[in-house]
C-alpha positions, 0 to 999 in steps of 0.5 A: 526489500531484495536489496535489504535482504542481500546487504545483511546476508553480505554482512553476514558472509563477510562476518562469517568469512573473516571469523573463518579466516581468523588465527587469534579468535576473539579480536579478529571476531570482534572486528568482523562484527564491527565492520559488519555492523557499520555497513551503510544502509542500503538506499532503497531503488524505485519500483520498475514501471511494471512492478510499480504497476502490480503494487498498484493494482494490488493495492487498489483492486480489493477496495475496487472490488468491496466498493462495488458490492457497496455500491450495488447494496445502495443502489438496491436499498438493501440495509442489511447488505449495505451494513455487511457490505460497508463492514467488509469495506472498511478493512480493504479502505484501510489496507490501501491506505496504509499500503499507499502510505508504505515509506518501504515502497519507492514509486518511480519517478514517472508517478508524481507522490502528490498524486499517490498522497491524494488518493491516500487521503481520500480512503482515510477521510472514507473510513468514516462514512463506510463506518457510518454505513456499517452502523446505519440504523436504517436508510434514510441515514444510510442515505444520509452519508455523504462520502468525502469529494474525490475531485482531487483522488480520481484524476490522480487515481487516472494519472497514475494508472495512466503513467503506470502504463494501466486501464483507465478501468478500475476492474480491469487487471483485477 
């Protein structure tokens, strides 16, 4: 995003410097747009390890957090809390994955997309069974709800951390 932000404010200095710098006025101004407005796009650059590291965990740990209050709610059989904590879920599981979806963000190469696209997947296909949650009339259907397999997302949640340099534990860094 930095890199963005600079190349446009260098095409803007440039355009504002041979306006500035202009003895005939309309053609040298036209000019300077045209080359302002022809510079390449900048390529985005990977994240660093480390910042690689915090957009990970921000990402991550607010879903961790909500998922936590779901689970204590199921474990206490507590419909009403099971509803509000499946409702306050929903946003955090949609967040993270559109936040691992984010084409605008370059994971390093140390972190394999595959295993960023498999943890992706699995909030989306979650989304429904937290709705579910959320609407549950009672417990046994709340009981009901079966949740997506994580076989796949929770060794690439582990590989990632690991090559992000992060805790194994998921509330850790939160």
């Amino acid at each position: 995003m930095n890199r963005i932000v600079t190349a446009a404010a260098f095409s803007l200095v440039l355009a504002a410097s041979l306006t500035g710098c202009s003895s005939s006025g309309h053609s040298e101004t036209a000019h300077a747009r045209s080359v302002a407005s022809s510079s390449p796009t900048p390529t985005p650059t990977a994240a660093s390890i480390a910042d690689a590291g915090k957009y990970f965990l921000a990402t991550l740990c607010p879903v961790n957090k909500a998922s936590a209050t779901l689970n204590d709610a199921l474990t206490a059989q507590n419909l009403a809390a099971i509803q509000s904590s499946a409702k306050a879920l929903l946003a955090p599981a949609q967040n993270t994955a559109r936040r691992l979806d984010d084409g605008a963000f370059e994971w390093p190469s140390v972190v394999d997309q595959k295993d960023v696209t498999s943890l992706r997947n699995y909030y989306l296909s979650a989304l429904g069974p937290i709705n579910q949650l959320a609407t549950a009339p009672n417990l046994d259907e709340a009981n009901a709800v079966v949740f997506p397999s994580d076989t796949d997302s929770g060794p690439a949640s582990q590989r990632i951390r690991l090559r992000l340099n992060l805790s194994a534990n998921t509330s850790e860094g939160c």
